[in-house]
Backbone as ProteinMPNN parsed JSONL, in Angstrom:
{"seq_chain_A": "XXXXXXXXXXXXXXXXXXXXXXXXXXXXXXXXXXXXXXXXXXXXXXXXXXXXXXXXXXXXXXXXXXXXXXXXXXXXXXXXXXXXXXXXXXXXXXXXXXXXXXXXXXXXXXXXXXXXXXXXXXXXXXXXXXXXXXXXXXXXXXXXXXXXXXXXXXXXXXXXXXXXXXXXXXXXXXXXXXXXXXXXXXXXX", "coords_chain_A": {"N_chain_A": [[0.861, 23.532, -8.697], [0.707, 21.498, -11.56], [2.577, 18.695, -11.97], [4.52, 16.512, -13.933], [6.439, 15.398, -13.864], [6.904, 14.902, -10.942], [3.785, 13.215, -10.549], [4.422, 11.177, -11.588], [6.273, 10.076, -10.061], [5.291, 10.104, -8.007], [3.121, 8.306, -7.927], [4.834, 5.796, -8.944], [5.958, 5.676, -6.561], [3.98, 5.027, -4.253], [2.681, 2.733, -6.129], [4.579, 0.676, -5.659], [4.993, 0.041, -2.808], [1.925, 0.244, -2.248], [1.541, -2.044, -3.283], [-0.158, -3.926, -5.236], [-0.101, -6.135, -7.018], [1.868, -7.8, -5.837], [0.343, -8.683, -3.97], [-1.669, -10.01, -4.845], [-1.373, -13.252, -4.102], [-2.836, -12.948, -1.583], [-5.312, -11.547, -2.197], [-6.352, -13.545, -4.147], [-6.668, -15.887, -2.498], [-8.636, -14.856, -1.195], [-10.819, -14.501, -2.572], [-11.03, -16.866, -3.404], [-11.919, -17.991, -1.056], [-14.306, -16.332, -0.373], [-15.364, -16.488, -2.874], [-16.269, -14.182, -4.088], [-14.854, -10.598, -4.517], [-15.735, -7.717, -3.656], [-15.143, -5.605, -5.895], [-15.448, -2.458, -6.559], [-16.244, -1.348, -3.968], [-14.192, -2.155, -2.025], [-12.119, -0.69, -3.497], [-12.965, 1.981, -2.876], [-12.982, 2.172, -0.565], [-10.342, 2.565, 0.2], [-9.123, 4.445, -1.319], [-10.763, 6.26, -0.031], [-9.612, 6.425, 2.851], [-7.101, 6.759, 2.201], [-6.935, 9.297, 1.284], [-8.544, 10.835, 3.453], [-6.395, 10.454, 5.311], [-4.406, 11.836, 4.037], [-4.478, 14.441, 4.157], [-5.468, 14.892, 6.883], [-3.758, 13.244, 8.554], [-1.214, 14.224, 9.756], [-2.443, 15.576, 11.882], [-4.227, 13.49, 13.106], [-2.052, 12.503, 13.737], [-0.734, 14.667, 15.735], [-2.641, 14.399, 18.072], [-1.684, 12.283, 19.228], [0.315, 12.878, 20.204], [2.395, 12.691, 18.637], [5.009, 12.855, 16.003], [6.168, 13.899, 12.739], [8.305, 12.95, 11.796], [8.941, 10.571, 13.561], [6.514, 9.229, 13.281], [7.221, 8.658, 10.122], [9.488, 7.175, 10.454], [8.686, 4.904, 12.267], [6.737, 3.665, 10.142], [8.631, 3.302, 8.224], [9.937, 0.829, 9.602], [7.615, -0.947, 9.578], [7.674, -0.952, 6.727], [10.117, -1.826, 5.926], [10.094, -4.294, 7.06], [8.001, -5.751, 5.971], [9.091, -5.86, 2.921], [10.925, -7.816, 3.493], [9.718, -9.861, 4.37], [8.134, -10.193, 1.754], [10.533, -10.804, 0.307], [11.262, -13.223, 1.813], [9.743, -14.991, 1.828], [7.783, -15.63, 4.45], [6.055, -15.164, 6.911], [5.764, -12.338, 8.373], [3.552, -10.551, 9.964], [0.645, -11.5, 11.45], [-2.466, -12.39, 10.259], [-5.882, -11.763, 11.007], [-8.524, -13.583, 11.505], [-11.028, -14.139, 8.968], [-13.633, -12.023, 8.273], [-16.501, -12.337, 6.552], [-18.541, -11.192, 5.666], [-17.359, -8.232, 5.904], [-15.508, -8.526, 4.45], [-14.466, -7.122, 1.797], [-13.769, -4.779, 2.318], [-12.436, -4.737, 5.454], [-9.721, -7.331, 4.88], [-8.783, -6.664, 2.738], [-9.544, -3.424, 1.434], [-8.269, -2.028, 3.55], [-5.728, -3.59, 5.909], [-4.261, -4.204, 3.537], [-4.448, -2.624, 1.02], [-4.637, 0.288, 1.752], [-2.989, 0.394, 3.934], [-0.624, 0.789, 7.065], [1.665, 1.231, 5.849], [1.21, 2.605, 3.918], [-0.116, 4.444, 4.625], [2.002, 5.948, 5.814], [3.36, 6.51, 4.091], [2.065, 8.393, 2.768], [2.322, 10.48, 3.631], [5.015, 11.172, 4.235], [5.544, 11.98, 1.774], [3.624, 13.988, 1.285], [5.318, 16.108, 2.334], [7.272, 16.439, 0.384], [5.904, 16.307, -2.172], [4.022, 18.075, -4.2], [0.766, 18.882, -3.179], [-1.649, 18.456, -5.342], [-0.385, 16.805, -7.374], [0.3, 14.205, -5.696], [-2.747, 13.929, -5.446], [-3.459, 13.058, -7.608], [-1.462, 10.945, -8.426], [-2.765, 8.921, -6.198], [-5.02, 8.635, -7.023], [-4.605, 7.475, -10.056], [-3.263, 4.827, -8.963], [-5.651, 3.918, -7.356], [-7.511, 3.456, -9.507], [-5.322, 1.458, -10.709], [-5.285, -0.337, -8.966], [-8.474, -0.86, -8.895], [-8.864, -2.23, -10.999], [-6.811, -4.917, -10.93], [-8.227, -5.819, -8.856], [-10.43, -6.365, -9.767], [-9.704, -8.505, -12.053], [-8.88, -10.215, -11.27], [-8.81, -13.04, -10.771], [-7.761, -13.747, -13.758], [-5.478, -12.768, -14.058], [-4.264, -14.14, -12.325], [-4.232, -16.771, -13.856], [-2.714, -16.154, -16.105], [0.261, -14.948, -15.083], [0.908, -17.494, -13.327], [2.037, -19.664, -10.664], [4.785, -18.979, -10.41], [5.146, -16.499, -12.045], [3.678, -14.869, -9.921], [5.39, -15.571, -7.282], [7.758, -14.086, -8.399], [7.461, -11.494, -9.2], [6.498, -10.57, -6.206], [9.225, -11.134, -4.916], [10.231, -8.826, -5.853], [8.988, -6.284, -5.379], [9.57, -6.585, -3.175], [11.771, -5.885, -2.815], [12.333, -2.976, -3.675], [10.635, -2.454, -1.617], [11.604, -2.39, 0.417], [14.129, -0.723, -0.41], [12.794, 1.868, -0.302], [12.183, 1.952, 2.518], [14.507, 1.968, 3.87], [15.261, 4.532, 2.592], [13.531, 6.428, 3.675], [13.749, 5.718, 6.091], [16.202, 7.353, 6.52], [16.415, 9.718, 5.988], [14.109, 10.542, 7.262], [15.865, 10.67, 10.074], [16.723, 11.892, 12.417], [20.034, 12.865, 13.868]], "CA_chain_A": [[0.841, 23.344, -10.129], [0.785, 19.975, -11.471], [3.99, 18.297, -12.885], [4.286, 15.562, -14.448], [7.836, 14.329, -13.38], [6.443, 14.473, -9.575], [2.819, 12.737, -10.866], [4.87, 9.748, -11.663], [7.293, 9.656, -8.848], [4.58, 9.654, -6.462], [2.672, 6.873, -8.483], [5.521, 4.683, -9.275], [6.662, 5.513, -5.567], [2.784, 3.929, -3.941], [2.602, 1.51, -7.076], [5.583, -0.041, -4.883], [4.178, 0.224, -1.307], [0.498, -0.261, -1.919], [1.807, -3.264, -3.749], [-1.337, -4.88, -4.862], [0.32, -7.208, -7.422], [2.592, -8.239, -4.588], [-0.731, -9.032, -2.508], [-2.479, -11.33, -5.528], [-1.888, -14.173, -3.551], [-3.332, -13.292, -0.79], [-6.52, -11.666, -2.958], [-6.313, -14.559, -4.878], [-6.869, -16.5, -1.985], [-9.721, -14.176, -0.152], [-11.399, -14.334, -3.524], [-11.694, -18.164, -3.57], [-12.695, -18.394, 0.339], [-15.407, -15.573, -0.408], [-16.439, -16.366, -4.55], [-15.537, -12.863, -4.749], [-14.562, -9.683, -4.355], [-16.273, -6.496, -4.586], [-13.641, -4.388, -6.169], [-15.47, -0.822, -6.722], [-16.031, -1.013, -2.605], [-12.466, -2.264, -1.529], [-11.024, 0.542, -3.906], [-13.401, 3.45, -2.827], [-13.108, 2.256, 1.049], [-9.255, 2.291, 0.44], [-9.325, 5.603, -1.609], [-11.276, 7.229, 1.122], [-8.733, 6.274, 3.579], [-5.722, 7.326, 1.667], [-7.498, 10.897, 0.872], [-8.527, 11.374, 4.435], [-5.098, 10.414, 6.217], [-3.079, 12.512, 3.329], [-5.367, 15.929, 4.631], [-5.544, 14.761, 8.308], [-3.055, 12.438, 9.234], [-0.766, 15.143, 10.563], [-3.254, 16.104, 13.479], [-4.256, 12.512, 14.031], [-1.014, 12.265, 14.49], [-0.59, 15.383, 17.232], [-3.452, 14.465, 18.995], [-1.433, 11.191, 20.611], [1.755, 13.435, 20.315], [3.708, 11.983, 17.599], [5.56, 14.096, 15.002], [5.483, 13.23, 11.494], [9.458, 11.874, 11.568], [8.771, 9.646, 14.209], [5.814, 8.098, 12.336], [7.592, 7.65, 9.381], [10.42, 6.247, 11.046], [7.937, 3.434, 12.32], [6.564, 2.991, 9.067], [9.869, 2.972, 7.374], [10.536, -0.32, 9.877], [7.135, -1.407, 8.898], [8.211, -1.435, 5.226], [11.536, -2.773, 5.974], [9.643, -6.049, 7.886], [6.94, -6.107, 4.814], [9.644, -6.0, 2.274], [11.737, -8.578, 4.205], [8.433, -10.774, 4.44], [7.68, -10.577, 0.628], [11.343, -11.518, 0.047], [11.839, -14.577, 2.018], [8.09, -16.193, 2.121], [7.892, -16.025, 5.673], [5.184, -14.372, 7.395], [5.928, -11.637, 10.115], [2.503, -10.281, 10.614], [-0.276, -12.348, 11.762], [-4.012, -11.551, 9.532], [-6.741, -11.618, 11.803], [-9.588, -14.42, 10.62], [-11.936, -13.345, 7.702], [-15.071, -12.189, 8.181], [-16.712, -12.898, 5.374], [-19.626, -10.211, 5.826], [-16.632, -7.305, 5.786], [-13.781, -8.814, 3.302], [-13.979, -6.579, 0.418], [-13.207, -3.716, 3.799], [-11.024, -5.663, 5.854], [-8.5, -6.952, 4.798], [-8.455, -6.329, 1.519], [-9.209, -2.057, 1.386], [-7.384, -1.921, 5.003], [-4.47, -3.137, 5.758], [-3.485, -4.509, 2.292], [-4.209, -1.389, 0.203], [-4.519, 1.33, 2.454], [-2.488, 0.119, 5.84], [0.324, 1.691, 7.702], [3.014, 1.802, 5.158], [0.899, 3.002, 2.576], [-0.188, 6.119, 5.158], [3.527, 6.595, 6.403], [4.253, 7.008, 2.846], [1.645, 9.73, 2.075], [2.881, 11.658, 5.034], [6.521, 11.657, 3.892], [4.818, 12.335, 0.302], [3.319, 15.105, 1.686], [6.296, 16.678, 3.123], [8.491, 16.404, -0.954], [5.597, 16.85, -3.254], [2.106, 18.88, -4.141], [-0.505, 17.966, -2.645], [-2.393, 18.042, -6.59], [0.405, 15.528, -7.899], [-0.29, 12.772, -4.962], [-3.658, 12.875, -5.391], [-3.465, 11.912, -8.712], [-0.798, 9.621, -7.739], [-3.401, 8.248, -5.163], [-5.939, 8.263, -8.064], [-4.267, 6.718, -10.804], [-3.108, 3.892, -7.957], [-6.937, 3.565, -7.502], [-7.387, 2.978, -11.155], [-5.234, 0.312, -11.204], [-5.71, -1.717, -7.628], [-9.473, -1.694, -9.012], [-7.859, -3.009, -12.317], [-6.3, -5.9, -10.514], [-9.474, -6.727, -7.788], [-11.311, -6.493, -10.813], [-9.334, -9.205, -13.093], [-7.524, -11.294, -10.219], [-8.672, -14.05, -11.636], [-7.46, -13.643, -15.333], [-3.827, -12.331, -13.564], [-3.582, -15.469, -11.667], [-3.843, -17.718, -14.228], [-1.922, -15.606, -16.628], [0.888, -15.308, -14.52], [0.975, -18.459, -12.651], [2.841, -19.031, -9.672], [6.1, -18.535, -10.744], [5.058, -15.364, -12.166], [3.364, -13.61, -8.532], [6.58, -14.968, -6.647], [8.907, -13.418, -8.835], [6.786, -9.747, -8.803], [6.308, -10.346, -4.924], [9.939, -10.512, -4.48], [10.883, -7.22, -6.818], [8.398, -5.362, -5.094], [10.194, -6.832, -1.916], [13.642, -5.116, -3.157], [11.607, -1.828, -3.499], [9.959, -1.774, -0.362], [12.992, -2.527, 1.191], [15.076, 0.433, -0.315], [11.615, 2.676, -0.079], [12.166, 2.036, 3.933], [16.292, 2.651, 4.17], [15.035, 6.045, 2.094], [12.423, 6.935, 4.641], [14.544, 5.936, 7.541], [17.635, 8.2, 6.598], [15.514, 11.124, 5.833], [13.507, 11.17, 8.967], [16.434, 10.195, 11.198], [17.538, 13.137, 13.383], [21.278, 12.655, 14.787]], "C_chain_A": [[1.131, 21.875, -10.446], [2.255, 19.703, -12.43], [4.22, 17.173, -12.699], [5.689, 14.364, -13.734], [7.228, 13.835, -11.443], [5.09, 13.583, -9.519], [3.409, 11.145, -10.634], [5.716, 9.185, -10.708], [6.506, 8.901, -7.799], [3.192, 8.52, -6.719], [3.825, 6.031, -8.49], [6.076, 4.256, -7.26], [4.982, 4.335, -4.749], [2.237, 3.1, -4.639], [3.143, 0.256, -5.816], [4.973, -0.284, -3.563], [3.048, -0.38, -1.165], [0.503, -2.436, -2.617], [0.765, -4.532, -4.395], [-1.056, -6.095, -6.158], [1.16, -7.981, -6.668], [1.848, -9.206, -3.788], [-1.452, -9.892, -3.666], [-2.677, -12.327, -4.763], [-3.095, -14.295, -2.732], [-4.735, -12.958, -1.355], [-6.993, -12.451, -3.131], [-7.29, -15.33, -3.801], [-8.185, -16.165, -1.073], [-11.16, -14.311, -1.493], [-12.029, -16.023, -3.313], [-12.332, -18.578, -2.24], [-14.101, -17.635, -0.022], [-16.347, -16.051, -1.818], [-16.356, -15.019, -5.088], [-15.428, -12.147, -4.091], [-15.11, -8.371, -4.598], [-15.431, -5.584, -4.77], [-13.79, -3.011, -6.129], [-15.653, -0.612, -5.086], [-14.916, -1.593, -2.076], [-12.096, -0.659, -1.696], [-11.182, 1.884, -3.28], [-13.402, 3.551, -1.311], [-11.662, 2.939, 0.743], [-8.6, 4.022, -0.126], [-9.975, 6.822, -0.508], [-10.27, 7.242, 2.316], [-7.885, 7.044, 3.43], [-5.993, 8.924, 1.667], [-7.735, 11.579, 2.236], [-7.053, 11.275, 5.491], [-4.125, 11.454, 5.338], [-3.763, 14.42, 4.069], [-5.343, 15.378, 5.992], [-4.718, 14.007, 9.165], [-2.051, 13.15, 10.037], [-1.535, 15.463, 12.002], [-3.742, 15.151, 13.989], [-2.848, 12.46, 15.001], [-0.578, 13.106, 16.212], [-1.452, 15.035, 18.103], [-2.648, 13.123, 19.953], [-0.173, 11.732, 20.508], [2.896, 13.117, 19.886], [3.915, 13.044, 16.572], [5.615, 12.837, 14.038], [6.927, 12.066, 11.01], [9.161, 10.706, 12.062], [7.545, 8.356, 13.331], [6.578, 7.642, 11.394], [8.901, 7.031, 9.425], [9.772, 4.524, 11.001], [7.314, 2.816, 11.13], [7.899, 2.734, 8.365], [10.401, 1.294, 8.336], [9.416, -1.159, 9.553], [7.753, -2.141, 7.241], [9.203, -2.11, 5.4], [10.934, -4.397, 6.18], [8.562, -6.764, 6.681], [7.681, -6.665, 3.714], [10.825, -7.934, 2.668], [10.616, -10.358, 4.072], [8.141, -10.93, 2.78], [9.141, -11.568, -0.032], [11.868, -13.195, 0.228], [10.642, -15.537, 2.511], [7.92, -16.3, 3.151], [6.96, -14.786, 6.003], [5.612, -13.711, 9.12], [4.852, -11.177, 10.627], [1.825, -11.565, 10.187], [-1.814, -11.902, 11.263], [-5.051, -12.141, 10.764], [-7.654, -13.22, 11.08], [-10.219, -13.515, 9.75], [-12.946, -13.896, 7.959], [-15.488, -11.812, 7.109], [-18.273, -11.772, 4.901], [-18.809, -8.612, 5.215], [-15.794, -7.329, 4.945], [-13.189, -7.844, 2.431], [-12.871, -4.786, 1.413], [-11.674, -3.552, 3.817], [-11.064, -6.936, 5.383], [-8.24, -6.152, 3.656], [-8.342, -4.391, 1.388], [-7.855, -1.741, 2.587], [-6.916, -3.28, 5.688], [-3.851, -3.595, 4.233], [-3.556, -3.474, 1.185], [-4.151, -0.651, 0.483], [-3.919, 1.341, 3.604], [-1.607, 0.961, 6.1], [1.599, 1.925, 6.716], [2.308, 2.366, 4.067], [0.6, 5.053, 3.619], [1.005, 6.549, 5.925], [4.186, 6.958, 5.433], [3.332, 8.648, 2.405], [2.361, 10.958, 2.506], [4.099, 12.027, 4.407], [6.273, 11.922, 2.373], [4.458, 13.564, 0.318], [4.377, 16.284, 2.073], [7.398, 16.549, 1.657], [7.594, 16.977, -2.02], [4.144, 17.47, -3.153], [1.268, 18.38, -4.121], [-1.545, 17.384, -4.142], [-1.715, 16.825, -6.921], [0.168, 14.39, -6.93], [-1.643, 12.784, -4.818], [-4.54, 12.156, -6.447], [-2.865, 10.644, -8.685], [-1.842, 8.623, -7.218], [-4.487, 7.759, -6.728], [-5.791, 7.625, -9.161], [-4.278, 5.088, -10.546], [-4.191, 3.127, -8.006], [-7.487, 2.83, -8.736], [-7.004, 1.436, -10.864], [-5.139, -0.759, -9.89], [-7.354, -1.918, -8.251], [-9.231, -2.574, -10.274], [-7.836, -4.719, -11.89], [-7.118, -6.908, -9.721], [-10.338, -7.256, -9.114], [-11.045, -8.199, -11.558], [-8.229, -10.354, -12.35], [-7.676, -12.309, -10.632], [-7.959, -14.28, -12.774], [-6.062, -13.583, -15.052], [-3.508, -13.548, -13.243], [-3.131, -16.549, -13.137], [-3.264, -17.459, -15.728], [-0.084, -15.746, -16.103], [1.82, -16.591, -13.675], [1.616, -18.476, -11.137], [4.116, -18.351, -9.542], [6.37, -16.805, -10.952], [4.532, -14.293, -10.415], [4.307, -13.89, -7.859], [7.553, -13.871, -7.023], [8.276, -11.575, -8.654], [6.759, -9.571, -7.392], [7.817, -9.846, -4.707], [10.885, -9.367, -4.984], [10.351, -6.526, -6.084], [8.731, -5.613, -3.528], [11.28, -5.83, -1.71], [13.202, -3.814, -2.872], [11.337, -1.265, -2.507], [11.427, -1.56, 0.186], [13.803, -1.053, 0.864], [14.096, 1.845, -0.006], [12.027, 3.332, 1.497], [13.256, 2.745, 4.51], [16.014, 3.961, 3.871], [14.415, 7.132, 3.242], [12.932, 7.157, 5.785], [15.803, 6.939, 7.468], [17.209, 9.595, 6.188], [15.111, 11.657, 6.738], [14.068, 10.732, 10.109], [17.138, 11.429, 11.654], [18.941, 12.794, 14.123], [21.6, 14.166, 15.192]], "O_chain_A": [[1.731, 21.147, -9.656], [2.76, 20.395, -13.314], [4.201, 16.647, -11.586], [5.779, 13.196, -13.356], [7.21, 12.712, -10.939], [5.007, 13.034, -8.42], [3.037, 10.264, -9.858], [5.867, 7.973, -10.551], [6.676, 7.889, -7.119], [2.47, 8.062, -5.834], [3.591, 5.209, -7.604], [6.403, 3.17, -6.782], [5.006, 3.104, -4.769], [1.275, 2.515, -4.14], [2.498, -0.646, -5.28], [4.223, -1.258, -3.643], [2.845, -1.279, -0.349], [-0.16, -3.457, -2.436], [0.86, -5.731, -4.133], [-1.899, -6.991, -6.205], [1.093, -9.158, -7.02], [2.283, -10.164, -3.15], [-2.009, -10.807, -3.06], [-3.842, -12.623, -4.5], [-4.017, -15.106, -2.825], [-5.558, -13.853, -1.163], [-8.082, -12.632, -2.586], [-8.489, -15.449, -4.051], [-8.71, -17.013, -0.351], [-12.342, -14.196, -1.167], [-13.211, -16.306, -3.116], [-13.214, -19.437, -2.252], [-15.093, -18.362, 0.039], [-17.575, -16.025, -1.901], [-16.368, -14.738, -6.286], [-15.723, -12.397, -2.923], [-14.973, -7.882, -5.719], [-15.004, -4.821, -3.903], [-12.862, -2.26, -5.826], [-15.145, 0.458, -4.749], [-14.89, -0.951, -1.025], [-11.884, 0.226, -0.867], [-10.3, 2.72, -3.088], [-13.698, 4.593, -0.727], [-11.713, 4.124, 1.074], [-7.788, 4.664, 0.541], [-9.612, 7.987, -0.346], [-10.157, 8.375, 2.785], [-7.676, 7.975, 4.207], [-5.126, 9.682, 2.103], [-7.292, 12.718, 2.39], [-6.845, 12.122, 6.361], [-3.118, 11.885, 5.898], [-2.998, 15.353, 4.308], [-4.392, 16.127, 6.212], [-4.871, 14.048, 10.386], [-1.952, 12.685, 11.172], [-0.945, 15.536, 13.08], [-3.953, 15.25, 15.198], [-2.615, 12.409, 16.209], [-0.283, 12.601, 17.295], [-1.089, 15.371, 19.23], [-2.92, 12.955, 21.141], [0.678, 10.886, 20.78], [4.019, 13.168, 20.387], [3.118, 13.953, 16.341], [5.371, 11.637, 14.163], [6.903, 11.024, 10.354], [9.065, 9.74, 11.304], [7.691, 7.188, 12.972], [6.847, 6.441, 11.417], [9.351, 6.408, 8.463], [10.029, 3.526, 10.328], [7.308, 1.59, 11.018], [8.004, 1.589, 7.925], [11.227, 0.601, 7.742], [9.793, -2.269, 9.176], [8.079, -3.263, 6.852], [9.148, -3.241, 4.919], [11.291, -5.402, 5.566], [8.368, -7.97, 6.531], [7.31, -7.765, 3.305], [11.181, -8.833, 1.905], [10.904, -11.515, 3.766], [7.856, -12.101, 2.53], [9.03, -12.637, -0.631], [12.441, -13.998, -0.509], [10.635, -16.484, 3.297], [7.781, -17.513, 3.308], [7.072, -13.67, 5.495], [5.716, -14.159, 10.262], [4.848, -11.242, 11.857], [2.05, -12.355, 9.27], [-2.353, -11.022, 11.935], [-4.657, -13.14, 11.365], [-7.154, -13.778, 10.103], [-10.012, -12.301, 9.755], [-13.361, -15.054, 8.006], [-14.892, -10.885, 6.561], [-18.823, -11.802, 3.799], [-19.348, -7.917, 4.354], [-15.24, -6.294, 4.573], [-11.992, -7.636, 2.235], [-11.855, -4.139, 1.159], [-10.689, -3.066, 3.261], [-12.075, -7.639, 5.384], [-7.571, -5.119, 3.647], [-7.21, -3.925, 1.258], [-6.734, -1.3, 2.333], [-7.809, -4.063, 6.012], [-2.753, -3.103, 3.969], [-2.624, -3.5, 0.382], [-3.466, -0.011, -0.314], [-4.21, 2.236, 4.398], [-1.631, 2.003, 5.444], [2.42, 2.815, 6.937], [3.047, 2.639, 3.121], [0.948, 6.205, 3.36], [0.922, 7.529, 6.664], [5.265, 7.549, 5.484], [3.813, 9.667, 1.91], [2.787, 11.978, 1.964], [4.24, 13.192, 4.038], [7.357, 12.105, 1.82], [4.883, 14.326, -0.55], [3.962, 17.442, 2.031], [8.572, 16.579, 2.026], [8.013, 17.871, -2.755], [3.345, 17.353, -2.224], [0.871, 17.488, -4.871], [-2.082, 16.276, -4.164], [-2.341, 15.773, -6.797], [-0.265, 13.408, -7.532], [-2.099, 11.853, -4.156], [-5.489, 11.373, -6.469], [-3.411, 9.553, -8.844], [-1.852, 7.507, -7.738], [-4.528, 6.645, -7.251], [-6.816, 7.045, -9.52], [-4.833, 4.241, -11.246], [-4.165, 1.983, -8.46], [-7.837, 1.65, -8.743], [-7.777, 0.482, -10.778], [-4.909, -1.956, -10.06], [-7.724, -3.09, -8.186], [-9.565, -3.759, -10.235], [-8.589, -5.573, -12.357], [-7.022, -8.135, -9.699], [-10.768, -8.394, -9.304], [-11.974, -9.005, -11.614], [-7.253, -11.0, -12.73], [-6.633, -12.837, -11.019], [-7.382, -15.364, -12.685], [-5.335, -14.301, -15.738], [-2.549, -14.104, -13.777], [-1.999, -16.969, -13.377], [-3.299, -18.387, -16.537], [0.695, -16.512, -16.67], [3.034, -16.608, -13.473], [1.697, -17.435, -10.485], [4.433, -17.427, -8.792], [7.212, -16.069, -10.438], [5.06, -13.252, -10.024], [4.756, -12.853, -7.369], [8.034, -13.01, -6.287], [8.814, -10.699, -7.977], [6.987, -8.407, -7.063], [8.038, -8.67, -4.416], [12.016, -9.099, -4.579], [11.175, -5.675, -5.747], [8.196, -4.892, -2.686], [11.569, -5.165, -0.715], [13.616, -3.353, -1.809], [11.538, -0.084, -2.226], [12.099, -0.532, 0.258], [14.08, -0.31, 1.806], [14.642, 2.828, 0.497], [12.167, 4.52, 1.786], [13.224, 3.697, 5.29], [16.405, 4.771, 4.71], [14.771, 8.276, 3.527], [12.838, 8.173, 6.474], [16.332, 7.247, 8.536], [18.039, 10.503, 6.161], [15.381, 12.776, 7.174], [13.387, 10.408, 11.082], [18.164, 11.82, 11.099], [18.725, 12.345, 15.249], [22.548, 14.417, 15.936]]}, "name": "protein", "num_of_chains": 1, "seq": "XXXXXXXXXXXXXXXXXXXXXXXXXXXXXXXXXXXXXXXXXXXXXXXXXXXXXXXXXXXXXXXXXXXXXXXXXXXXXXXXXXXXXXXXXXXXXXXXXXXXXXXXXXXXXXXXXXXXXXXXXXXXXXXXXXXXXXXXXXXXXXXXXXXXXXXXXXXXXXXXXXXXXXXXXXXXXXXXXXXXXXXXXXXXX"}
């Protein structure tokens, strides 16, 4: 049954995570190497992702013999290292080069809107609320990451810089307690 208090939890909760005002810069910056962005294929690669890992990610998962704590354990140190990384400007992962044929794909649909903390969150999403309510969640989300691919321009220079640090590192604080949440949930003693 759908309910509204869990609708918004599990939006406001992958608002945080998928983070894609967080990730402007780097848009920002894939936008001016490329001239653009195609935003309705990012969103609908990144949407397809999210929709097939929230229905199947469980049995990917058994097939290399991982349980669903254990994943979101590792994503919960993901998020911790993401959050940690938006906070103190310092880059812990390494982006691949950009191919310039695939962009709107990779990076942009996968890993920056759909990557591993965004599918370690469905999972533990999956496992609190109804499957109808996250995939509005997921769909609303959609909404507004194409929102943002859409108008990255107009944001940037709305915002400025001042403005995407200061949102990067809020949505730093977030991830960050998102992860401690995740990790003390799916920690077995």
């Amino acid at each position: 049954m759908f309910n509204v208090k869990e609708i918004v939890s599990v939006t406001l909760i992958l608002f945080s995570v998928i983070d894609v005002l967080g990730s402007l810069p780097v848009i920002v910056d894939f936008r001016k190497k490329l001239g653009k962005i195609e935003s309705e294929k990012a969103t609908l690669a990144a949407g397809f992702i999210m929709i097939v890992f929230l229905f199947l990610g469980e049995r990917l998962l058994s097939l290399f013999g991982v349980d669903v704590a254990s994943f979101a354990i590792a994503g919960a140190i993901i998020l911790f290292l993401l959050g940690m990384e938006m906070i103190l400007g310092r880059n812990i992962f390494k982006h691949d080069d950009l191919d310039v044929g695939t962009a709107s794909i990779v990076p942009i649909a996968f890993p920056i809107i759909a990557g591993a903390a965004t599918m370690t969150t469905l999972l533990a999403l999956r496992s609190t609320y109804q499957i109808q309510n996250i995939l509005i969640g997921i769909l609303l989300n959609l909404f507004f990451v194409y929102l943002v691919l859409k108008s990255s321009n107009w944001i940037e220079n709305k915002l400025g810089t001042g403005g995407t640090d200061i949102l990067r590192k809020v949505f730093g604080i977030i991830l960050l307690a998102i992860s401690i949440k995740l990790f003390k949930t799916n920690l077995i003693i």
